[in-house]
C-alpha positions as CSV (number, residue, x, y, z in Angstrom):
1,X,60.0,-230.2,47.8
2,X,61.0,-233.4,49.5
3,X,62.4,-233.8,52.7
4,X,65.6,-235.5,53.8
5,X,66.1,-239.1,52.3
6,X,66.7,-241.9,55.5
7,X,67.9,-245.3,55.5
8,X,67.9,-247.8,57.8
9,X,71.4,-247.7,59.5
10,X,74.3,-250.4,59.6
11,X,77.1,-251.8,61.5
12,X,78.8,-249.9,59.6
13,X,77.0,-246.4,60.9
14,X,77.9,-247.5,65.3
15,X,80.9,-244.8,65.5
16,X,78.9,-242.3,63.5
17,X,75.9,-243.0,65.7
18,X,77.6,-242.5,69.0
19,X,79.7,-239.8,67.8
20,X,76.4,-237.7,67.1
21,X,74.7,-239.4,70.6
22,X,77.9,-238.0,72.5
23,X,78.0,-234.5,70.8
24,X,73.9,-234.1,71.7
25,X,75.1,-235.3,75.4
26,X,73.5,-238.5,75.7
27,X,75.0,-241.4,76.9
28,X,76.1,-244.1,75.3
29,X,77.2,-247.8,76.7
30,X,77.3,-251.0,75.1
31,X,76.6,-252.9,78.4
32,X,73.3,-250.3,79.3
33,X,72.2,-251.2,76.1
34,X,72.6,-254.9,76.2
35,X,71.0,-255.0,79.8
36,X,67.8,-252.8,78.7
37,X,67.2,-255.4,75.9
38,X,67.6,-258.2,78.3
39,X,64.7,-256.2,80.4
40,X,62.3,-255.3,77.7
41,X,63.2,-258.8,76.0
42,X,62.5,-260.5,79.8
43,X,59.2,-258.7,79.7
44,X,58.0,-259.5,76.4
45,X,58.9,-263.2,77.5
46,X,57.0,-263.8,80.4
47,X,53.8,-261.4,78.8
48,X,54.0,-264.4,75.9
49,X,54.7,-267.4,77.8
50,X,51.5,-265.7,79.9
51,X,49.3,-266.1,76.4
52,X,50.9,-269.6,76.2
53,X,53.0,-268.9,73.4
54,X,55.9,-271.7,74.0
55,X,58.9,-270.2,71.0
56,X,60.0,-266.9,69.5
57,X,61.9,-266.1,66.4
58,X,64.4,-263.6,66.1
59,X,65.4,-262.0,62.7
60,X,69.2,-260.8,62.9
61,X,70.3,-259.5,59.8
62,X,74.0,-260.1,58.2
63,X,74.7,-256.3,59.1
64,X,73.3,-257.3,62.8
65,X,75.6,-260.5,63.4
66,X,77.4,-258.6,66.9
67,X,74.1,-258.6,68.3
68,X,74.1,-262.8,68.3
69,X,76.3,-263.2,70.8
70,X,74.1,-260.7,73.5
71,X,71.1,-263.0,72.2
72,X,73.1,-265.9,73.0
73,X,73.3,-264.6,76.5
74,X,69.8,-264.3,76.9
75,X,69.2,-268.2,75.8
76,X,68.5,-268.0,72.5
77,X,70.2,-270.1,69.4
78,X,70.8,-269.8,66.2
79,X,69.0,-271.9,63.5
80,X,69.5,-272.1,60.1
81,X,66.3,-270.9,58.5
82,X,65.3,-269.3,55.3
83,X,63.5,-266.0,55.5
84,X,61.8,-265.3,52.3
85,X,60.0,-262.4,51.2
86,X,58.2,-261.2,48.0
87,X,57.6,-257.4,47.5
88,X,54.0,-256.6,45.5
């Protein structure tokens, strides 16, 4: 017997998600959430720029695109790149 089938949610899945967060009692704000990914994304800056890494890349994808703008915040912009990928 297999188990439950997941997928990897969407933009589309937000209300959903904090619907279900709310109803298991955890807490749930957009601006907590943008200010621990400035922290954990501060971090992981200075820990690289440490190892003398001078760039990072961010992958956003299409269903991510209201997460630019809180990137933006935190210095980063948007280039156009191709991402390409071939599955084996």
């Amino acid at each position: 017997m297999s188990g439950p089938r997941l997928r990897n949610a969407t933009a589309g899945d937000v209300d959903a998600l904090v619907a279900l967060w709310r109803a298991c009692g955890l807490a749930f704000r957009r601006q907590a959430v943008g200010d621990e990914l400035a922290g954990l994304l501060g971090e992981l800056e200075a820990r690289l720029r440490a190892k003398g890494c001078r760039k990072v890349n961010l992958l956003v994808e299409p269903a991510n695109r209201a997460v630019v703008g809180v990137y933006r915040q935190l210095g980063y912009d948007v280039d156009d790149l191709i991402f390409m990928e071939k599955f084996l």
